[in-house]
PyMOL Python script that loads the backbone (N, CA, C, O; Angstrom):
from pymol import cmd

cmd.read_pdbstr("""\
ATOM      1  N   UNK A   1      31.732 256.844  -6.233  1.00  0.00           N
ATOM      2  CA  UNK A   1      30.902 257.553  -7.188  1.00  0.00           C
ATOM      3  C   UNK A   1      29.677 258.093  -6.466  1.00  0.00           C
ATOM      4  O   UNK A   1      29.299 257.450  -5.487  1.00  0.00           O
ATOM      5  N   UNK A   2      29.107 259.019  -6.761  1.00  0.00           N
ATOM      6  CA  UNK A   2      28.128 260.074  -6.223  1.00  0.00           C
ATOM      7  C   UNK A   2      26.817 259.379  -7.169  1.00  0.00           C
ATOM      8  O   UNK A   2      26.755 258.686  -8.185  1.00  0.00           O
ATOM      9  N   UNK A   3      25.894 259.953  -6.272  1.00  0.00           N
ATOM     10  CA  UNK A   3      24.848 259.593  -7.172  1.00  0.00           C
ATOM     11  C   UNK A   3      23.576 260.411  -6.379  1.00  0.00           C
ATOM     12  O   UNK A   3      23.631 260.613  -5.165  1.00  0.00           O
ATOM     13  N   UNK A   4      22.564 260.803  -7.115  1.00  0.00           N
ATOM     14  CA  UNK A   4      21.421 261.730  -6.715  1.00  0.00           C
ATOM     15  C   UNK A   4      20.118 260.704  -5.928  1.00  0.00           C
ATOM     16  O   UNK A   4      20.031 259.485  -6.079  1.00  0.00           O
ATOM     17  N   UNK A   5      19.408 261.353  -5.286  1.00  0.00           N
ATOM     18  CA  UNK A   5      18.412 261.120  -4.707  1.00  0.00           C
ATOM     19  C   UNK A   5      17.115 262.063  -4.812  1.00  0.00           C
ATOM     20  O   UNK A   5      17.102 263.223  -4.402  1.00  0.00           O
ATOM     21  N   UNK A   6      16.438 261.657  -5.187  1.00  0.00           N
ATOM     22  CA  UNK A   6      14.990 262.653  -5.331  1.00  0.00           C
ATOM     23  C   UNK A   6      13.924 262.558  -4.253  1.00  0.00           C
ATOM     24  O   UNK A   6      13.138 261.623  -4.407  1.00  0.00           O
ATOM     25  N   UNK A   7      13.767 263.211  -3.365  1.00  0.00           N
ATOM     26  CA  UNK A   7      12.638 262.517  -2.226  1.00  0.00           C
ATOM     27  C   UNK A   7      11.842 263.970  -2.571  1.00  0.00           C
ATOM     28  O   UNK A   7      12.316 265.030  -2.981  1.00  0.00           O
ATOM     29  N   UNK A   8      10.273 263.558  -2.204  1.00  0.00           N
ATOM     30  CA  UNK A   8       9.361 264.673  -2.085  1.00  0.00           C
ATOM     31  C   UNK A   8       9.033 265.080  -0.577  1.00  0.00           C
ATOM     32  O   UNK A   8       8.436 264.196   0.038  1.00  0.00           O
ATOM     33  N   UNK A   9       9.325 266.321   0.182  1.00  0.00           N
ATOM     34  CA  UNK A   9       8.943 266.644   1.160  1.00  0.00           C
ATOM     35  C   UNK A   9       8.028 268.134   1.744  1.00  0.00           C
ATOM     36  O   UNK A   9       8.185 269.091   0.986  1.00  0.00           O
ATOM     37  N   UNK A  10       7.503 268.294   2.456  1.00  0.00           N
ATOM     38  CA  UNK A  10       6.388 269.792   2.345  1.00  0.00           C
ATOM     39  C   UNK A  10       7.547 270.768   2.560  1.00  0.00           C
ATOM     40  O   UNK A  10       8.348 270.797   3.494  1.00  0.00           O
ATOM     41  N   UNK A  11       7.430 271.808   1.151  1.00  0.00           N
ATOM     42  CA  UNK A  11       8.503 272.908   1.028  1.00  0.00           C
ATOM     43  C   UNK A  11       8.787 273.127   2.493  1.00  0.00           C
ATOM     44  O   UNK A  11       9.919 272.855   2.895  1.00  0.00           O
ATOM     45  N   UNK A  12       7.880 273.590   3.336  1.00  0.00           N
ATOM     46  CA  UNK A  12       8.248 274.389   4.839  1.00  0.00           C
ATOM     47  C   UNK A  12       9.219 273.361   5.742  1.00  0.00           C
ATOM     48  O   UNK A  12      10.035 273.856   6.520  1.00  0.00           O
ATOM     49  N   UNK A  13       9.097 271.960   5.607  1.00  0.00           N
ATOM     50  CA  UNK A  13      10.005 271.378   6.412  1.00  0.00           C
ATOM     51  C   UNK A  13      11.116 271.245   6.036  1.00  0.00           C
ATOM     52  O   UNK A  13      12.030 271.242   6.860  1.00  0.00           O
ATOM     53  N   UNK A  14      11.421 271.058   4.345  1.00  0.00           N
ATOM     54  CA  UNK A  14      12.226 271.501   3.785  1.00  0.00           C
ATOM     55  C   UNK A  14      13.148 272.945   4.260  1.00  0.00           C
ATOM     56  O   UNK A  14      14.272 272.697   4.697  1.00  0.00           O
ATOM     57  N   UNK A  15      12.834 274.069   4.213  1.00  0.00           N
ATOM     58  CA  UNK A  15      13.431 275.478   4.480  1.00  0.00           C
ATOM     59  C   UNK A  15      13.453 275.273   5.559  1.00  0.00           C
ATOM     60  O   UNK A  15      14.587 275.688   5.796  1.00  0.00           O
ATOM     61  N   UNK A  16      13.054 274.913   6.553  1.00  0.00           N
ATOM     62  CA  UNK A  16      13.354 274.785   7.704  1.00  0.00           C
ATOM     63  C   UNK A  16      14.321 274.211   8.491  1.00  0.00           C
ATOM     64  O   UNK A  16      14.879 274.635   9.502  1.00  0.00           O
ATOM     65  N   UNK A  17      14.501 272.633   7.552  1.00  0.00           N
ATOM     66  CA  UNK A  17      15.880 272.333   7.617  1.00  0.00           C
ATOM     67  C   UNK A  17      16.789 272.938   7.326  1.00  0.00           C
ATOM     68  O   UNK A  17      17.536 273.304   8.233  1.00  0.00           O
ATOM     69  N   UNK A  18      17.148 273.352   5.701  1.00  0.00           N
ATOM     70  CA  UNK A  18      17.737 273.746   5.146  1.00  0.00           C
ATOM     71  C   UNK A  18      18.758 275.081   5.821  1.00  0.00           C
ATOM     72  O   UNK A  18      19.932 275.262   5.497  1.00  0.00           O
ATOM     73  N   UNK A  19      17.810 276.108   7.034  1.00  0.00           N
ATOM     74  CA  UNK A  19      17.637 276.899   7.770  1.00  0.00           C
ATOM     75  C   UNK A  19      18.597 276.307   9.507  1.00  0.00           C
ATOM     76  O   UNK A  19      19.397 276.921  10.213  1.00  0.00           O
ATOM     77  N   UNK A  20      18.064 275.029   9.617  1.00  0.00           N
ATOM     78  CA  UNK A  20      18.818 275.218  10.832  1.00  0.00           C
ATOM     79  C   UNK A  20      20.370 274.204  10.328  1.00  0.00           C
ATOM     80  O   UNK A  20      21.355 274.423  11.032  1.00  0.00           O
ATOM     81  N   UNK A  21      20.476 273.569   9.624  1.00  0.00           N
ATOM     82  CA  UNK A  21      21.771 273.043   8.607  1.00  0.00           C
ATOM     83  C   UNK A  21      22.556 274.292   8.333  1.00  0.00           C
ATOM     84  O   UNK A  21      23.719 273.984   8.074  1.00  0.00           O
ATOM     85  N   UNK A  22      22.388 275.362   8.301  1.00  0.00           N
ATOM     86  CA  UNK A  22      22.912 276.319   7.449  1.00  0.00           C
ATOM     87  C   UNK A  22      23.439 276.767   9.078  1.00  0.00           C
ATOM     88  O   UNK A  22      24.656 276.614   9.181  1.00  0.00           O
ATOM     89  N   UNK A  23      22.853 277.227  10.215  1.00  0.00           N
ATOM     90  CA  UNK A  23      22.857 277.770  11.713  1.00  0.00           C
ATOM     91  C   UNK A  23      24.252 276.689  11.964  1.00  0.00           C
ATOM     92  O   UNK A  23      25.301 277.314  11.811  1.00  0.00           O
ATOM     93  N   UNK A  24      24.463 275.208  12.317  1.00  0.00           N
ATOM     94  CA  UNK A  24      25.501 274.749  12.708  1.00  0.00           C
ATOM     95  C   UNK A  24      26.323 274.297  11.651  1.00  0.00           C
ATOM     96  O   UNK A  24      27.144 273.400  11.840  1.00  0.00           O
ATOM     97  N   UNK A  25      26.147 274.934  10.373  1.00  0.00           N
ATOM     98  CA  UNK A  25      27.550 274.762   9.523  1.00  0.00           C
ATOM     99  C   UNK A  25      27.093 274.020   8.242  1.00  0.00           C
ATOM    100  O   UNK A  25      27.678 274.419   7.236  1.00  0.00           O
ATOM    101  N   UNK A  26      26.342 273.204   8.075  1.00  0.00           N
ATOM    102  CA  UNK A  26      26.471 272.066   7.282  1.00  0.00           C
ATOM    103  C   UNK A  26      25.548 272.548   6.302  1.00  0.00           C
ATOM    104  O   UNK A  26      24.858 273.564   6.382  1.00  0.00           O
ATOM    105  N   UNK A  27      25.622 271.454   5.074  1.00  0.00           N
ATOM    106  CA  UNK A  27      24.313 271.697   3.888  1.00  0.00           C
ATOM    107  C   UNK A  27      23.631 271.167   4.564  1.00  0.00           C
ATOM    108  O   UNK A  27      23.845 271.011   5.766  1.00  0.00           O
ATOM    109  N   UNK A  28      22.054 270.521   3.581  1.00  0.00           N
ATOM    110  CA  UNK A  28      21.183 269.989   4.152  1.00  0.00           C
ATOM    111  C   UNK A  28      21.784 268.560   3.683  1.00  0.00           C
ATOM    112  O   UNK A  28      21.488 267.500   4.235  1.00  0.00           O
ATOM    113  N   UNK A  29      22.647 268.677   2.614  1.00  0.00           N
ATOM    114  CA  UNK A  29      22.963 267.609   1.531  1.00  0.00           C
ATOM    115  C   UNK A  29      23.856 266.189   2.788  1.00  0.00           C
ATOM    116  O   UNK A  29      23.739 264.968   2.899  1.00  0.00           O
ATOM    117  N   UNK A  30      24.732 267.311   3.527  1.00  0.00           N
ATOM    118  CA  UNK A  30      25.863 266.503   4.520  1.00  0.00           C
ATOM    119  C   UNK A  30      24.878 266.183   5.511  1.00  0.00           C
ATOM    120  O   UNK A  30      25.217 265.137   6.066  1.00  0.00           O
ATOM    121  N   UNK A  31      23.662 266.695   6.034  1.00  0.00           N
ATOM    122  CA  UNK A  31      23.030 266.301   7.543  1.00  0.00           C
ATOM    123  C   UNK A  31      22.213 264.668   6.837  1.00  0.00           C
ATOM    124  O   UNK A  31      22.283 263.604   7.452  1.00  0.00           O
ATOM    125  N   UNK A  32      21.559 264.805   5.604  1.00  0.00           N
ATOM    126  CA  UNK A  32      20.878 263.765   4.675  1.00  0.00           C
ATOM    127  C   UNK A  32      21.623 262.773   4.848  1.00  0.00           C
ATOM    128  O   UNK A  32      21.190 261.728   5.332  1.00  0.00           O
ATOM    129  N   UNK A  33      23.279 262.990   4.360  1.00  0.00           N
ATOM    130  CA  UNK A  33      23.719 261.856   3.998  1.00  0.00           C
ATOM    131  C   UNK A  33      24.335 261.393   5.632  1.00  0.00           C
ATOM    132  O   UNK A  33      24.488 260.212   5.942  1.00  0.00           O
ATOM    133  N   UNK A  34      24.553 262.216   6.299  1.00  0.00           N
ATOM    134  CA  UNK A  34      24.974 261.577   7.952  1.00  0.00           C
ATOM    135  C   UNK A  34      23.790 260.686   8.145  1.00  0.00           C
ATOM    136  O   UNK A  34      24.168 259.537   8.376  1.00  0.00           O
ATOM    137  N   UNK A  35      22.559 260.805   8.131  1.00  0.00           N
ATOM    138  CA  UNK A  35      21.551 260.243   8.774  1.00  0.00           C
ATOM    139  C   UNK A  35      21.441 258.517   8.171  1.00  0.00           C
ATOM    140  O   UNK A  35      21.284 257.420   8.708  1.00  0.00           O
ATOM    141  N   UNK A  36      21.683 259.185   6.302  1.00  0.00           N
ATOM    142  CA  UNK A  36      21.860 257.472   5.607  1.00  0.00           C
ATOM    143  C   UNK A  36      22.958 256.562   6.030  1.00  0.00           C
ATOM    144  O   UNK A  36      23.067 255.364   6.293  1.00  0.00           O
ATOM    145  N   UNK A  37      23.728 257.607   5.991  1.00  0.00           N
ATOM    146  CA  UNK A  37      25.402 256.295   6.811  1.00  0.00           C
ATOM    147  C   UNK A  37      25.201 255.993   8.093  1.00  0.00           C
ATOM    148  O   UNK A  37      25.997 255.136   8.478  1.00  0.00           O
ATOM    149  N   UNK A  38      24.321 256.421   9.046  1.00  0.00           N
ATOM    150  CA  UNK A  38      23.591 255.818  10.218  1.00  0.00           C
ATOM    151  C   UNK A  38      22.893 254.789  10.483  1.00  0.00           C
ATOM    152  O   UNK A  38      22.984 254.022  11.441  1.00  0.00           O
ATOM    153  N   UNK A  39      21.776 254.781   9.102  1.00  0.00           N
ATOM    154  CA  UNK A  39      21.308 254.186   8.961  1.00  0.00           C
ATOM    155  C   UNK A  39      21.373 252.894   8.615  1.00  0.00           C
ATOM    156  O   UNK A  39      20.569 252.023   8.947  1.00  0.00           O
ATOM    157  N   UNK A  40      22.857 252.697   7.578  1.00  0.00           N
ATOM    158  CA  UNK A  40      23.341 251.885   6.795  1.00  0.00           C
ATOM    159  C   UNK A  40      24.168 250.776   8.358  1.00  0.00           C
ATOM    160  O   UNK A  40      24.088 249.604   8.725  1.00  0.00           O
ATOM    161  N   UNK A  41      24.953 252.125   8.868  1.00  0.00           N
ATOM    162  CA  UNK A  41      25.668 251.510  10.182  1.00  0.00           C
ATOM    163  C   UNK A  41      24.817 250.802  10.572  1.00  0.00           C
ATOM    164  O   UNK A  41      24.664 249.619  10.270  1.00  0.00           O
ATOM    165  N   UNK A  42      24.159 251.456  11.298  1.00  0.00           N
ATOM    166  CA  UNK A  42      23.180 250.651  12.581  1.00  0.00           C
ATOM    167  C   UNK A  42      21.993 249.777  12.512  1.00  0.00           C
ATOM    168  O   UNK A  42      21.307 249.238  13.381  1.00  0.00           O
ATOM    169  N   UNK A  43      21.945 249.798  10.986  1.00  0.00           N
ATOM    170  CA  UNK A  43      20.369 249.073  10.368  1.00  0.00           C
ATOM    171  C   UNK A  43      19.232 249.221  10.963  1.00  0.00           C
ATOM    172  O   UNK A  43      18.375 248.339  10.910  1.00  0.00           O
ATOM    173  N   UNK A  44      19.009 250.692  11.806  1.00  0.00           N
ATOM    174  CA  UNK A  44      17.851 250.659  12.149  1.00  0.00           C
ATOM    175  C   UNK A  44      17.983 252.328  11.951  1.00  0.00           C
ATOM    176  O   UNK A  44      18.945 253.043  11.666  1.00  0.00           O
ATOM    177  N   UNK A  45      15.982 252.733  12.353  1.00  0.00           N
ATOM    178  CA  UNK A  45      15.796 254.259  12.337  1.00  0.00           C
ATOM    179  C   UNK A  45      15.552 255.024  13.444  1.00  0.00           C
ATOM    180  O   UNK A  45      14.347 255.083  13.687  1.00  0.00           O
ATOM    181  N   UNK A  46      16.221 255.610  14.181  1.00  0.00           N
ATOM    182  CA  UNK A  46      15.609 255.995  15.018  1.00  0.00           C
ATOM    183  C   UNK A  46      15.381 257.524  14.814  1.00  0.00           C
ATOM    184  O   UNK A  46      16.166 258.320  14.299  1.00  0.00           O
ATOM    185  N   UNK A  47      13.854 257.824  15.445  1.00  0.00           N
ATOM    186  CA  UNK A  47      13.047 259.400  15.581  1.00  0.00           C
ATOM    187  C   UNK A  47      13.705 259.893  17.167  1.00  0.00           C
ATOM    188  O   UNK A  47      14.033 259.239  18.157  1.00  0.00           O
ATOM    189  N   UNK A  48      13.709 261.231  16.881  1.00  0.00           N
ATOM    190  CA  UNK A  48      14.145 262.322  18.330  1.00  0.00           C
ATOM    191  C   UNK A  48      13.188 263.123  18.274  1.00  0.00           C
ATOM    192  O   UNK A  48      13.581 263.499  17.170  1.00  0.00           O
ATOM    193  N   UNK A  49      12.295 263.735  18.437  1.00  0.00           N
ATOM    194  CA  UNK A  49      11.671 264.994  18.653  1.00  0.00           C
ATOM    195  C   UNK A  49      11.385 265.446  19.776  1.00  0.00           C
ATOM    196  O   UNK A  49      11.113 264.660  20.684  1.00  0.00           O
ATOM    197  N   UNK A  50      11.381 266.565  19.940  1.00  0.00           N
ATOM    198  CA  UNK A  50      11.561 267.431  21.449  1.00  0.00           C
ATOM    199  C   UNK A  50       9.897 268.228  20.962  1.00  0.00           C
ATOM    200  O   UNK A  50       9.578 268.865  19.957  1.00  0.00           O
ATOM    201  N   UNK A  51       9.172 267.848  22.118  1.00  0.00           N
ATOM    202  CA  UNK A  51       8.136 268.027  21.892  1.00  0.00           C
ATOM    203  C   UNK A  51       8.017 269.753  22.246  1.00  0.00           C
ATOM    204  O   UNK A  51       8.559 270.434  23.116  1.00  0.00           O
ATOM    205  N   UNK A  52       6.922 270.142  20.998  1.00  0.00           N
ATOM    206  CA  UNK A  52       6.486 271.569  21.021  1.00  0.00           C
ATOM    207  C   UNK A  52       5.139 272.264  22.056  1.00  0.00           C
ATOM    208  O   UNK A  52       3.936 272.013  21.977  1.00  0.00           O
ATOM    209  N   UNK A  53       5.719 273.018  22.824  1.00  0.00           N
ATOM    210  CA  UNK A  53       4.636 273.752  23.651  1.00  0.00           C
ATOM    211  C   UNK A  53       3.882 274.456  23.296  1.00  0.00           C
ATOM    212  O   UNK A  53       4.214 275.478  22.696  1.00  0.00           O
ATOM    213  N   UNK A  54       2.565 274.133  23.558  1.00  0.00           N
ATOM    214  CA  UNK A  54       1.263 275.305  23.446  1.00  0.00           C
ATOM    215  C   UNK A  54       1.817 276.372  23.566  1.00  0.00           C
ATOM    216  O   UNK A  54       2.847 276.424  24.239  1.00  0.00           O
ATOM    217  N   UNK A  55       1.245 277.641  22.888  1.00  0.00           N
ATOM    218  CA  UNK A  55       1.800 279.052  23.033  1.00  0.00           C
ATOM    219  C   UNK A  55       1.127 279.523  24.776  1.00  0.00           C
ATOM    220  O   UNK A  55       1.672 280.314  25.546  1.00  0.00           O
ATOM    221  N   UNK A  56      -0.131 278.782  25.018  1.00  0.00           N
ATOM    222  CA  UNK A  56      -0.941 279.417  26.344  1.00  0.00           C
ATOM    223  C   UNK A  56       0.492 278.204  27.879  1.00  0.00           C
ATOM    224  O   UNK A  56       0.897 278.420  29.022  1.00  0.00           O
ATOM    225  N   UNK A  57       0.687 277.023  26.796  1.00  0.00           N
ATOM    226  CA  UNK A  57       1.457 277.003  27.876  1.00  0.00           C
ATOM    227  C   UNK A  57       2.732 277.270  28.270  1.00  0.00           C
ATOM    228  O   UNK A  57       3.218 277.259  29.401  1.00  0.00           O
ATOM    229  N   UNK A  58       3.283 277.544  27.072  1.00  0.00           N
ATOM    230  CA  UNK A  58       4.767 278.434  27.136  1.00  0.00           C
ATOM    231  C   UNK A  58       4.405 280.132  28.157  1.00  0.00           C
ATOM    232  O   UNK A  58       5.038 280.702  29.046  1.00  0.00           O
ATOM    233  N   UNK A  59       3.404 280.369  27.613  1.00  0.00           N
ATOM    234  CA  UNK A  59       2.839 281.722  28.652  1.00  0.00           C
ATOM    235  C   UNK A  59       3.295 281.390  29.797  1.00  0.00           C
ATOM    236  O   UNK A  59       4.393 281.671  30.277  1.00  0.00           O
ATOM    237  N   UNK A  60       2.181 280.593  30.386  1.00  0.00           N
ATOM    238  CA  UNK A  60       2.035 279.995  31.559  1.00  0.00           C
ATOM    239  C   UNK A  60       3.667 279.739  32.217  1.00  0.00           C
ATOM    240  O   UNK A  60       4.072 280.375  33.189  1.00  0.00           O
ATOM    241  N   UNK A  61       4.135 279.150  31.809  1.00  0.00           N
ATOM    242  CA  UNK A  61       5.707 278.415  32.046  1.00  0.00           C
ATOM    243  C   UNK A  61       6.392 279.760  32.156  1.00  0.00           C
ATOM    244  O   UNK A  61       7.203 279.911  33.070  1.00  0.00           O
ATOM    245  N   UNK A  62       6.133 280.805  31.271  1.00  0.00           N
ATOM    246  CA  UNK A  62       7.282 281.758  31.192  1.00  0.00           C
ATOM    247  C   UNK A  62       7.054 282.897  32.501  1.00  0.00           C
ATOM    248  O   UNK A  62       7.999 283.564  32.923  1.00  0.00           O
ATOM    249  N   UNK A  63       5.437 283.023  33.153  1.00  0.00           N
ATOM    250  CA  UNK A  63       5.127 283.134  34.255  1.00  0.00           C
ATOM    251  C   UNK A  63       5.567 282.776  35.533  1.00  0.00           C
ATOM    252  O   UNK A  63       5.755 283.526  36.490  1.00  0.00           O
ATOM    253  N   UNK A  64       5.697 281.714  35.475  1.00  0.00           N
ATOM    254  CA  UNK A  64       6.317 280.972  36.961  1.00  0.00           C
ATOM    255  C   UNK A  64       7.261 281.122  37.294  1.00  0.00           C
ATOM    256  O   UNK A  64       7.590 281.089  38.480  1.00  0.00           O
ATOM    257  N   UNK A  65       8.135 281.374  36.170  1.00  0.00           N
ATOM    258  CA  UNK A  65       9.985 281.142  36.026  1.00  0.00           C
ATOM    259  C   UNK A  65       9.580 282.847  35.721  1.00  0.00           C
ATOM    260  O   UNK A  65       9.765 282.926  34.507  1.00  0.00           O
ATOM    261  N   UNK A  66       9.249 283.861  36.070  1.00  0.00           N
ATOM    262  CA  UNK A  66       9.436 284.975  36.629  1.00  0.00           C
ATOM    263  C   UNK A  66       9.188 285.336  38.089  1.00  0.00           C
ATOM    264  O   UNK A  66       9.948 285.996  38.799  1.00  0.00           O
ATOM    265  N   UNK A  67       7.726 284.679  38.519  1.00  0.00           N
ATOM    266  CA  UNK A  67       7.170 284.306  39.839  1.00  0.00           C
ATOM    267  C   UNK A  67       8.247 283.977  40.467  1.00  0.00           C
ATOM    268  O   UNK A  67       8.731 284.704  41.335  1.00  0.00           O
ATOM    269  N   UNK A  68       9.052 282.200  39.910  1.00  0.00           N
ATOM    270  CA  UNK A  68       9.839 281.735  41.185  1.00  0.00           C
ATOM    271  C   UNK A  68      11.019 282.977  41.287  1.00  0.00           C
ATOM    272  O   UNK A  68      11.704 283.047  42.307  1.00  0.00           O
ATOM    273  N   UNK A  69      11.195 283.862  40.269  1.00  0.00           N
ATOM    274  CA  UNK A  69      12.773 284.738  40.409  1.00  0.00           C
ATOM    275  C   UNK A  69      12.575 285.546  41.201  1.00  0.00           C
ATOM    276  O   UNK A  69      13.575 286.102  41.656  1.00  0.00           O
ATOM    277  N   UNK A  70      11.166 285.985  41.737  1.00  0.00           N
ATOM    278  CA  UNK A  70      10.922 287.213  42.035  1.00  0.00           C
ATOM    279  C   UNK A  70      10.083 286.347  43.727  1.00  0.00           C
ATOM    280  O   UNK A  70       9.448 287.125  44.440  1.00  0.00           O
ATOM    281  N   UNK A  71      10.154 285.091  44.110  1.00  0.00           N
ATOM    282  CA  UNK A  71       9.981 284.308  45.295  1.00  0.00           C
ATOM    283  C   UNK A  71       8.336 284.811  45.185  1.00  0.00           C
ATOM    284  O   UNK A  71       8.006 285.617  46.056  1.00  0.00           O
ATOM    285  N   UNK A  72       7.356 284.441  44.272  1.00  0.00           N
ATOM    286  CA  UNK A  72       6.468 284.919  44.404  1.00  0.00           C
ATOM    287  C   UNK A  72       5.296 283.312  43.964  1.00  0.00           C
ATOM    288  O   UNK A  72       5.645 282.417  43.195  1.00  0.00           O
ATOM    289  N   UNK A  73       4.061 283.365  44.644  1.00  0.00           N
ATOM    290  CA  UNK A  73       3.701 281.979  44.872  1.00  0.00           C
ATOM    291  C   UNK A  73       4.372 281.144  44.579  1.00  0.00           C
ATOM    292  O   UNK A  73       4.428 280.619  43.467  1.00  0.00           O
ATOM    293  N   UNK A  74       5.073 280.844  45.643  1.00  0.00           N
ATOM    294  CA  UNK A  74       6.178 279.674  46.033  1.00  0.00           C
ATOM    295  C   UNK A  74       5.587 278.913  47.393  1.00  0.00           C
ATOM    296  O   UNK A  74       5.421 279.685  48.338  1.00  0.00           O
ATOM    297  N   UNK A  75       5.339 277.904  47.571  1.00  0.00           N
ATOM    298  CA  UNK A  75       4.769 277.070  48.540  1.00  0.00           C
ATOM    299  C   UNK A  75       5.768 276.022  48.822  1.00  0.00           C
ATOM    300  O   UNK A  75       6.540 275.594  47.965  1.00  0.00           O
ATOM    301  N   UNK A  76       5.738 275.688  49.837  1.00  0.00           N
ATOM    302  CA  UNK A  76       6.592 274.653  50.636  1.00  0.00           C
ATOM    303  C   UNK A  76       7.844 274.608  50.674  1.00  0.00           C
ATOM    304  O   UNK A  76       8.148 275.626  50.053  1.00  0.00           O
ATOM    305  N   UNK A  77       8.769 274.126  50.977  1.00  0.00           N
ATOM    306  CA  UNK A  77       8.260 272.640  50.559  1.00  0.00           C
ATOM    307  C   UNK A  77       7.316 271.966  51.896  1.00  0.00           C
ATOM    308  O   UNK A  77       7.075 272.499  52.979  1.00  0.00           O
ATOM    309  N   UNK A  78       7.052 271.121  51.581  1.00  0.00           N
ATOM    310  CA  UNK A  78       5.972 270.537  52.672  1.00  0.00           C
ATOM    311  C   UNK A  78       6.903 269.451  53.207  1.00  0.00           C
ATOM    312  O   UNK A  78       7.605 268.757  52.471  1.00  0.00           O
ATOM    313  N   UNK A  79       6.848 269.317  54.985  1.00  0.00           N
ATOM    314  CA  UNK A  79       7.388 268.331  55.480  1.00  0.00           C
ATOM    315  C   UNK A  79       6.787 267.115  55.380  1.00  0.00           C
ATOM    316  O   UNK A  79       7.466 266.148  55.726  1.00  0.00           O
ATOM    317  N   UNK A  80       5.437 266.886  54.905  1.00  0.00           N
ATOM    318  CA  UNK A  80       4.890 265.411  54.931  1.00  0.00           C
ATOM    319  C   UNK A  80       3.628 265.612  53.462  1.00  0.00           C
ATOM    320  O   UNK A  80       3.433 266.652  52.834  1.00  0.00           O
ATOM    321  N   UNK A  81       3.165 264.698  53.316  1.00  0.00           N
ATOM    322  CA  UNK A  81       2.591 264.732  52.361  1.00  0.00           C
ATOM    323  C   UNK A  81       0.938 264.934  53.041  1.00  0.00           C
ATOM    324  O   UNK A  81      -0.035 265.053  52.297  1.00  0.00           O
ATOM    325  N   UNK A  82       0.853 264.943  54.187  1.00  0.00           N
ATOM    326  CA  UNK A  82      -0.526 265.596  54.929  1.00  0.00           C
ATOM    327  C   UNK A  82      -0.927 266.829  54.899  1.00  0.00           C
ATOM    328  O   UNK A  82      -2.051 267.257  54.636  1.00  0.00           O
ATOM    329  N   UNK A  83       0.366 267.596  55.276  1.00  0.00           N
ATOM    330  CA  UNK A  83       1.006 268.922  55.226  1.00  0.00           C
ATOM    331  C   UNK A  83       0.377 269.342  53.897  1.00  0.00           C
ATOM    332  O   UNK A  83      -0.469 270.234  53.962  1.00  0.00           O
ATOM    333  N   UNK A  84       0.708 268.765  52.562  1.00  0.00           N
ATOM    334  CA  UNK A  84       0.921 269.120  51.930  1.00  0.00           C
ATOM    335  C   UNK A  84      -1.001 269.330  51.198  1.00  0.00           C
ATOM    336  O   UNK A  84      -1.516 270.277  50.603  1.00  0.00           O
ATOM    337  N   UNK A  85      -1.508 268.111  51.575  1.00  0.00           N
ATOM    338  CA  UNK A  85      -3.226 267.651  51.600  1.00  0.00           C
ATOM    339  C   UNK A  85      -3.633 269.029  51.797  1.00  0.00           C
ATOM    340  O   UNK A  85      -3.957 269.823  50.913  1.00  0.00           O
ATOM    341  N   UNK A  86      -3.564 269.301  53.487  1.00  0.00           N
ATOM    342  CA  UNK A  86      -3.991 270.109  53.997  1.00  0.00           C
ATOM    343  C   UNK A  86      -4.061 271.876  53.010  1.00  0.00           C
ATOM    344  O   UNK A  86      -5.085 272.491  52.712  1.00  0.00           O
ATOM    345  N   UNK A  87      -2.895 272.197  52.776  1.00  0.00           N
ATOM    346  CA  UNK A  87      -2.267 273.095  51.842  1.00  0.00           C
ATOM    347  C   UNK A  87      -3.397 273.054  50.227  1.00  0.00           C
ATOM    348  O   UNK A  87      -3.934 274.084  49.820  1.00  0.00           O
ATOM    349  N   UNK A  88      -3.530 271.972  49.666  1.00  0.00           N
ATOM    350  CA  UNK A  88      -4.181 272.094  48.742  1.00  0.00           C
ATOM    351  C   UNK A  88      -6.020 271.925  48.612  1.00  0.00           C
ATOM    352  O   UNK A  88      -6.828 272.148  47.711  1.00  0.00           O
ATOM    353  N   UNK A  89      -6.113 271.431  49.978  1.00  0.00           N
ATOM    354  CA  UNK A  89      -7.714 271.276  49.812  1.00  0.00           C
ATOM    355  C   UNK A  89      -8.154 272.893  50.589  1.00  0.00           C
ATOM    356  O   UNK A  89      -9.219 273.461  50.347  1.00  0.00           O
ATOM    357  N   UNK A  90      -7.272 273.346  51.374  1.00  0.00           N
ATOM    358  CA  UNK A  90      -7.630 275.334  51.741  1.00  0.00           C
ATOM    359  C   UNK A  90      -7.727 275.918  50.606  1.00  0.00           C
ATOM    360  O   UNK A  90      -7.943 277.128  50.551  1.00  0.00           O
TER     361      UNK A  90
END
""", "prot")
cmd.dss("prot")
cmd.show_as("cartoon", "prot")
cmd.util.cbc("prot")
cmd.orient("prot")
């Protein structure tokens, strides 16, 4: 037998799910209830989050990884870690 659940959550995380549930196939209703029969399984909760980048440092990042394509300030590698002293205190 089926039965309802009422939880309150902020509309946007809501649609957002709802949004990437919808991207690999599923309701939000089937990802909900996978997580409870997990839960039920394993008697415990576990959190995943993939942490979100600053927009200045996604910049930054998306810089380098053009730099390294294009062999542009690229340093070393350094044969010793003196080498390497030397290199950063110039």
């Amino acid at each position: 037998m089926k039965t309802m659940i009422n939880i309150k959550t902020d509309r946007d995380i809501k649609e957002r799910a709802q949004e990437i549930a919808k991207e690999i196939g599923l309701s939000l209703s089937a990802v909900v209830n996978a997580y409870l029969k997990e839960f039920v399984r394993e008697r415990a909760v576990r959190f995943s989050v993939e942490p979100e980048v600053r927009s200045e440092v996604g910049k930054l990042l998306k810089q380098a990884r053009v730099d390294y394509k294009k062999r542009k300030n690229i340093y070393g590698p350094f044969k010793t870690a003196e080498e390497m002293d030397v290199y950063l205190d110039a």
